[in-house]
C-alpha positions in Angstrom: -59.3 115.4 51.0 -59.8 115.7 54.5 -57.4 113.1 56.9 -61.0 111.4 58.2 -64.7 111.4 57.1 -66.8 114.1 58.7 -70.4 113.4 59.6 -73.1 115.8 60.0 -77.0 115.0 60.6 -79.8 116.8 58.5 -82.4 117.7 60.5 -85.7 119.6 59.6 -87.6 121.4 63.2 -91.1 120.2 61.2 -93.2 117.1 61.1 -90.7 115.5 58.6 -86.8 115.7 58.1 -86.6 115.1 53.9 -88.8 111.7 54.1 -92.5 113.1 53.3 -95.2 111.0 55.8 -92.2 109.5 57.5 -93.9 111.3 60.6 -96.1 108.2 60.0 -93.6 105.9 60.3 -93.8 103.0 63.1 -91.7 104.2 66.0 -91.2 107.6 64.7 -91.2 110.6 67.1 -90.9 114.2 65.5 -94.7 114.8 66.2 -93.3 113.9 70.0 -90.4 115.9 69.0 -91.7 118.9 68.1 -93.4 119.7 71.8 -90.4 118.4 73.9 -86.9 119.4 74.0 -85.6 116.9 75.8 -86.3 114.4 72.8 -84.2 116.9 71.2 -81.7 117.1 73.4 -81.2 113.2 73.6 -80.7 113.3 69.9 -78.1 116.0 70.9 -76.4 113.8 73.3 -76.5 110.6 70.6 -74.8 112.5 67.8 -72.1 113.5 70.3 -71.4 109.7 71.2 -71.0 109.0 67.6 -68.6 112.0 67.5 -70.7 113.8 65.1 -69.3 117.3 63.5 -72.7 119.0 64.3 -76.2 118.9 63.6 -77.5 121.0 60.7 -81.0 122.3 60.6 -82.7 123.0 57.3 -85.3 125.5 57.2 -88.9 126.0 55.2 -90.0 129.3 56.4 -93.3 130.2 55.2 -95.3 126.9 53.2 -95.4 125.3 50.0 -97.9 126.9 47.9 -96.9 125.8 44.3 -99.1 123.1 43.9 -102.3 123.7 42.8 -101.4 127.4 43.3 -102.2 126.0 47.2 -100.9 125.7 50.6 -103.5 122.5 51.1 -101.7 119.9 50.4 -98.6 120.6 52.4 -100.8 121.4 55.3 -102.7 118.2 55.1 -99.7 115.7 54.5 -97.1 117.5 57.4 -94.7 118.7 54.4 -92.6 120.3 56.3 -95.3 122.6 58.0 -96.0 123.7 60.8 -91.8 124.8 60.2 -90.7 125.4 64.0 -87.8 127.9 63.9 -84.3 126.0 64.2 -82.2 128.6 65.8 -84.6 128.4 69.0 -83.4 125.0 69.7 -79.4 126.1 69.5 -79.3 127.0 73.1 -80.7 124.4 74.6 -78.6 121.7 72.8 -75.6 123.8 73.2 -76.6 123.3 77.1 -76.9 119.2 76.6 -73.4 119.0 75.2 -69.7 119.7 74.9 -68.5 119.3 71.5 -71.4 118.8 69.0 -70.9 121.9 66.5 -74.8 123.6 65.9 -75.8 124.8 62.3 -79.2 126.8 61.5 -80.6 128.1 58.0 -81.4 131.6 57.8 -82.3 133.5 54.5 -80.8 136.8 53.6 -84.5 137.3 52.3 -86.0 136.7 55.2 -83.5 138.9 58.1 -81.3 141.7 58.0 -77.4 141.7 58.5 -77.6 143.0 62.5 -79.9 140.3 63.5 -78.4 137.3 62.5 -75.2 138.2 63.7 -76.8 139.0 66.9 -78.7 135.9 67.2 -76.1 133.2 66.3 -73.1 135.0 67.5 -74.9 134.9 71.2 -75.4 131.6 70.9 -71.7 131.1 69.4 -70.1 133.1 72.0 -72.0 131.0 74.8 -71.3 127.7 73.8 -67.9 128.2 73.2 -67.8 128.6 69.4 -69.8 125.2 68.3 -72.5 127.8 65.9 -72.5 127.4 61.9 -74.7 129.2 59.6 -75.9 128.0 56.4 -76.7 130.8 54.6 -79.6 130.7 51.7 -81.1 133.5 49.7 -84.3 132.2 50.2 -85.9 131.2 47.3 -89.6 130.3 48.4 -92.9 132.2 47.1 -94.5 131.3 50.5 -91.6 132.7 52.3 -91.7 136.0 50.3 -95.6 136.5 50.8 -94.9 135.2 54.6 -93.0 138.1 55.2 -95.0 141.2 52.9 -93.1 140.5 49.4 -95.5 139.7 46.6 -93.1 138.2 44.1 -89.9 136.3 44.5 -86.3 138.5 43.9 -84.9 137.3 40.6 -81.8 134.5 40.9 -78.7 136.0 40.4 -80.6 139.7 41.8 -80.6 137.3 45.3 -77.0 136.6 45.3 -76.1 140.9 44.6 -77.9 141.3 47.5 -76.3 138.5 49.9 -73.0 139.5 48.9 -74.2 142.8 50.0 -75.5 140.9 53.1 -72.4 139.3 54.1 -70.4 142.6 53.7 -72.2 144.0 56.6 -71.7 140.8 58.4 -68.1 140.6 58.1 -67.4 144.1 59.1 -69.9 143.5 62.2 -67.8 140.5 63.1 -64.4 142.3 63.1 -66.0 145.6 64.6 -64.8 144.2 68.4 -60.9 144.4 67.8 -58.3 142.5 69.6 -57.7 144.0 73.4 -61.2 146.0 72.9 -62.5 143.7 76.3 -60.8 145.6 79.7 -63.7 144.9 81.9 -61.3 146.4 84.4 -63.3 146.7 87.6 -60.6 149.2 89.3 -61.7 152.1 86.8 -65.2 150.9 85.5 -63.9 150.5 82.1 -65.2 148.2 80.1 -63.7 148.8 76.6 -61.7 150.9 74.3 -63.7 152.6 72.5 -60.7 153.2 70.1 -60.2 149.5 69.4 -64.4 148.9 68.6 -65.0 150.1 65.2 -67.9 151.6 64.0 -69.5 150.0 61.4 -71.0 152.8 58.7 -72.7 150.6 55.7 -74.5 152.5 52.9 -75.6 150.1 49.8 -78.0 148.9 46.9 -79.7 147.0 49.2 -78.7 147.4 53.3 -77.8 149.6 55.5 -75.9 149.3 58.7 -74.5 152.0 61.4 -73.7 150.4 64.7 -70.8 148.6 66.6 -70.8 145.1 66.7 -73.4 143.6 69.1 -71.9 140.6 70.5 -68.6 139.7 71.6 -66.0 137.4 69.4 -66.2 133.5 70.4 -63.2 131.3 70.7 -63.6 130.6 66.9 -64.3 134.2 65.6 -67.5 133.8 64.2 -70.0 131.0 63.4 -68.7 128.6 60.5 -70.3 129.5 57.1 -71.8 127.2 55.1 -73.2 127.2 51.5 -75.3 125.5 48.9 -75.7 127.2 46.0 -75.0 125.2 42.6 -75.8 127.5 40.0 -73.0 129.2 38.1 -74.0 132.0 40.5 -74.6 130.3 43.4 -71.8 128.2 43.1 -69.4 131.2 43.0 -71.0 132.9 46.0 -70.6 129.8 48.0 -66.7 129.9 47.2 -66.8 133.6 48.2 -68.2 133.1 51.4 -68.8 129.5 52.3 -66.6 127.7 54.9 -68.2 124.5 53.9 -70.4 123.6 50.8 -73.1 121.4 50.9 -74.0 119.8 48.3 -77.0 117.4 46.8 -75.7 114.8 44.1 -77.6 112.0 42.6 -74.9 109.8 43.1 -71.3 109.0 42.6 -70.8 110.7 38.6 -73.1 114.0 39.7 -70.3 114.0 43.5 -66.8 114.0 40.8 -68.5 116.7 38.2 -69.5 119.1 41.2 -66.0 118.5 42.6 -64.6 119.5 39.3 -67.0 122.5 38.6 -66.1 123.6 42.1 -62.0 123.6 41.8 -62.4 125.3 38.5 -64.5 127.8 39.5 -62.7 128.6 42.8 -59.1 128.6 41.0 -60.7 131.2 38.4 -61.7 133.0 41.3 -58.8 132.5 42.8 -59.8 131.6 46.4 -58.8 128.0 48.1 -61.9 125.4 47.6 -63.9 125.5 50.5 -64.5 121.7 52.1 -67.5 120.0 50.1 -70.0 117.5 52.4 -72.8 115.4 50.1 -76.1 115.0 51.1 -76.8 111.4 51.6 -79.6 109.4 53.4 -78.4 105.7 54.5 -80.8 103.2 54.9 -80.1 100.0 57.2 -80.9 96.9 57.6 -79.6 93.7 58.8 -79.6 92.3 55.8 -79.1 94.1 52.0 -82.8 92.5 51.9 -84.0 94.0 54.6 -82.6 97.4 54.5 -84.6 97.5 50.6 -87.8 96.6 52.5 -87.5 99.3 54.9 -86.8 102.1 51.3 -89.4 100.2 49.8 -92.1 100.8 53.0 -90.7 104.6 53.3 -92.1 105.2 49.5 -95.0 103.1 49.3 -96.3 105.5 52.8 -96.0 108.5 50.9 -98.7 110.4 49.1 -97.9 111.3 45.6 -99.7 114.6 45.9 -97.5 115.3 49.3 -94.3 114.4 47.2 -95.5 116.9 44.5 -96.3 119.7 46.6 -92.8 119.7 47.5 -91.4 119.2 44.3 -93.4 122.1 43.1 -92.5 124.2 46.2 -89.0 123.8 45.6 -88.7 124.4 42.1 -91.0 127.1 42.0 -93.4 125.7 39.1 -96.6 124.2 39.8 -97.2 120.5 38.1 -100.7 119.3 38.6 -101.2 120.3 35.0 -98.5 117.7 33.2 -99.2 114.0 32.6 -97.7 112.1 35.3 -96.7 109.2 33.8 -95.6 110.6 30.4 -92.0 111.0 29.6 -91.0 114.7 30.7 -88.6 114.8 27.4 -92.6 115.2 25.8 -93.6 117.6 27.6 -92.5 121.0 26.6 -92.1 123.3 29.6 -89.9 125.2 31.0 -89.8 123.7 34.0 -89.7 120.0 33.0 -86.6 120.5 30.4 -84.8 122.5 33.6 -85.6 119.0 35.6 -84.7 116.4 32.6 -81.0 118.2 33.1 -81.5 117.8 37.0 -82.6 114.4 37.1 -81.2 112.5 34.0 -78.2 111.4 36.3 -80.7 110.3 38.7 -82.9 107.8 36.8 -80.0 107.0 33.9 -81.0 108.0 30.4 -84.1 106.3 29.8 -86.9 108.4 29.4 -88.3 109.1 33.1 -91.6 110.4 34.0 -92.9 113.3 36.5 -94.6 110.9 39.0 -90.7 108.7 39.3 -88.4 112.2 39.6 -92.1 113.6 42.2 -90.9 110.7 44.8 -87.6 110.7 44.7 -87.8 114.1 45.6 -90.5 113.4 48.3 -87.9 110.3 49.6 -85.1 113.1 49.7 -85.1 115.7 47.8 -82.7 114.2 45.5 -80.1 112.6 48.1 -78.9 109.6 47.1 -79.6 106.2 49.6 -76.9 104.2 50.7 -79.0 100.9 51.4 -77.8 98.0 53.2 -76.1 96.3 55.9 -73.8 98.4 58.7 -70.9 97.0 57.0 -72.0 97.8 53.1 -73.5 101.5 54.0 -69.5 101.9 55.5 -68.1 100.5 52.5 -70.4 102.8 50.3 -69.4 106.3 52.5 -65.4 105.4 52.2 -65.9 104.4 48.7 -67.5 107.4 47.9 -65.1 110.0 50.0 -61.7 108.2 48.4 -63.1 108.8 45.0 -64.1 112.1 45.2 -61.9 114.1 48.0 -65.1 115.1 49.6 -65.1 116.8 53.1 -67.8 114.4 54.8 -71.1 114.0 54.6 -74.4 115.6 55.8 -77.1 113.1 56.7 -80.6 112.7 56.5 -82.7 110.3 58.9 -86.0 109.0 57.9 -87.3 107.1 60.9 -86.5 109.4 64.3 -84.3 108.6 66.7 -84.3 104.8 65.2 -82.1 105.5 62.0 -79.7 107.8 63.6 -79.1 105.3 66.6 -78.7 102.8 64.4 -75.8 104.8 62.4 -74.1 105.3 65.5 -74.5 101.9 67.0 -73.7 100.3 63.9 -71.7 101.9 61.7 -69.7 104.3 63.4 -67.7 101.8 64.9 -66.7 99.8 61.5 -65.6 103.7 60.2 -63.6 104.1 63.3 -62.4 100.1 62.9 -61.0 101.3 59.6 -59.3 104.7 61.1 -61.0 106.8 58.5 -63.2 108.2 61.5 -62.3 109.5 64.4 -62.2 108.4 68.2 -62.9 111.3 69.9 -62.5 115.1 69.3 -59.5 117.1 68.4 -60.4 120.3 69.2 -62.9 122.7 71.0 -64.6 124.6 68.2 -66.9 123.5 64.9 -64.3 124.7 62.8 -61.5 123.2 64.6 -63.2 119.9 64.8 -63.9 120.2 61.1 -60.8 120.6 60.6 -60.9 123.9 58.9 -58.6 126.0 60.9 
């Protein structure tokens, strides 16, 4: 277990972070958002004061088209379209601060080896090392037709050919040896060519011959992070992750990933990367009040908006099943793979399609930590003593309000309790998460 909770923010560059319609919300500004970056940048700035890790960026690339075999109803409910790219907006928040680390999604599916290292290194190596990646095979139909692909790669066939990916990576990273940098201005040399290797990659699936096209930061290379939880995705993210991120229904679903995870990283034999839950807090001054505002988020959203999503993610499209029967009845594949997913979420009762369609449009499974500043505290300690976790990453629903909130309110009772800290211990995003 980590000495103190670590916080990161979930953020989405789209009309909505996880909340479908939450763009609707009184007082909320993504739409604001979206065409100014200082907006941006003051959310920068806020996450900083509350001593924040980093802010993360999920990514949609391309658009839900599952439902209804369409991209409609997406596009008419702002489900995460128009998707803005994330890794544009690294720069300039590097620029409005000093310690908040910076993490963008970026599919192995989507770029090649060379340009992602290229990309986030730059920004890594100018801001001082505060860049993470979270790395994602990219799972989408829309993002495969997006980009020329007709059908999507096959699960595990994904994860050959992101090991692959981060191969190339790694030996890209270490291609600029230690000394290689003389920038002696006496003799106009630059660098030893003897200490920059050259990187020759032939595989299945890439291939790579070049040097290393940016220089090494102050932490080496962007912190890695991961989020697979199949068998197979679970082991890549030991391979390769830095941090894991994880979505858990709640407090049972948190102890058997932790579980699943040490046994499958002391088979492989590596050290258990740090673990951070997804969770989406939910305040209010009263326990009463904070259940209104849940309550007001899910009655604004549209069922078919939560369903597009649902159907986008999990690849099936399910405007052909009853929604209010119990999905046990309904035999198809994809509704037995959900009654595993979602049975921790509802309890064992029978649950339907249209109850599992807006928890997923609420949060895409995140659990909600609803109530007073002092309750939502208690719930994050309670839930980071029983399971060792690393932190947490956290999604807002109403922007800036929620995340203001959190760090007006809340912040200070963690710090109160010494389980959070008072200001920054070191210069990097891996230092300051306490991974190095």
């Amino acid at each position: 277990m980590s000495k103190k909770i670590h916080l990161i923010s979930f953020e989405i560059h789209s009309p909505i972070n996880h909340t479908v319609l939450s763009w609707a919300a009184p007082g909320d500004n993504r739409l604001d958002a979206m065409a100014d970056l200082k907006k941006w940048q003051d959310l920068a700035r806020t996450l900083e004061r509350g001593k924040f890790d980093g802010l993360f960026f999920a990514d949609t690339p391309g658009v839900f088209d599952r439902y209804r075999d369409s991209h409609e109803d997406a596009v008419k409910y702002g489900v995460c379209w128009p998707s803005h790219d994330p890794v544009v907006l690294l720069s300039a928040l590097a620029a409005s601060t000093t310690h908040l680390g910076l993490a963008a999604t970026m599919s192995t599916t989507s770029y090649k080896p060379w340009s992602i290292v290229r990309q986030l290194s730059t920004v890594d190596y100018l801001s001082g090392g505060r860049v993470g990646w979270n790395i994602v095979t990219g799972h989408l139909r829309g993002e495969h037709r997006a980009i020329g692909y007709r059908e999507v790669m096959e699960h595990d066939r994904r994860y050959d050919a992101a090991d692959e990916f981060m191969e190339v990576c790694y030996q890209l990273w270490d291609s600029i040896g230690e000394g290689a940098i003389l920038a002696d201005r006496e003799s106009g040399v630059y660098a030893d060519p003897s200490k920059v290797k050259f990187v020759n990659y032939h595989g299945e699936f890439f291939d790579c011959e070049t040097v290393g096209p940016v220089l090494p930061s102050a932490q080496g290379r962007p912190v890695l992070f991961q989020a697979g939880t199949s068998g197979r995705g679970l082991k890549f993210g030991i391979e390769h992750g830095d941090v894991v991120f994880s979505i858990q229904p709640n407090l049972p679903g948190m102890k058997r990933y932790m579980g699943q995870l040490q046994a499958a990283a002391a088979e492989i034999g590596k050290p258990e990367p740090g673990v951070v839950f997804g969770v989406q807090p939910i305040l209010g001054g009263t326990e009463e009040e904070a259940q209104k505002r849940l309550d007001e988020l899910i009655e604004r959203m549209p069922l078919e908006a939560c369903l597009a999503r649902l159907s986008g993610t999990m690849g099936v499209d399910f405007s052909g099943i009853d929604l209010d029967k119990p999905m046990q009845e309904q035999q198809t594949n994809a509704s037995q793979g959900l009654m595993k997913a979602f049975t921790s979420v509802l309890g064992d009762r029978p649950f339907t399609l249209r109850e599992v369609a807006i928890k997923w449009g609420l949060s895409v499974g995140m659990p909600q930590l609803v109530g007073t500043p002092e309750q939502v505290a208690d719930q994050l300690e309670h839930i980071w003593r029983e399971t060792g976790c690393h932190g947490y990453n956290m999604t807002p629903n109403v922007m800036p309000s929620s995340i203001e909130e959190f760090v007006d309110e809340v912040v200070p009772i963690l710090q109160k309790r010494g389980i959070y800290r008072t200001e920054y211990e070191g210069r990097t995003f891996r230092e300051n998460l306490e991974l190095s």
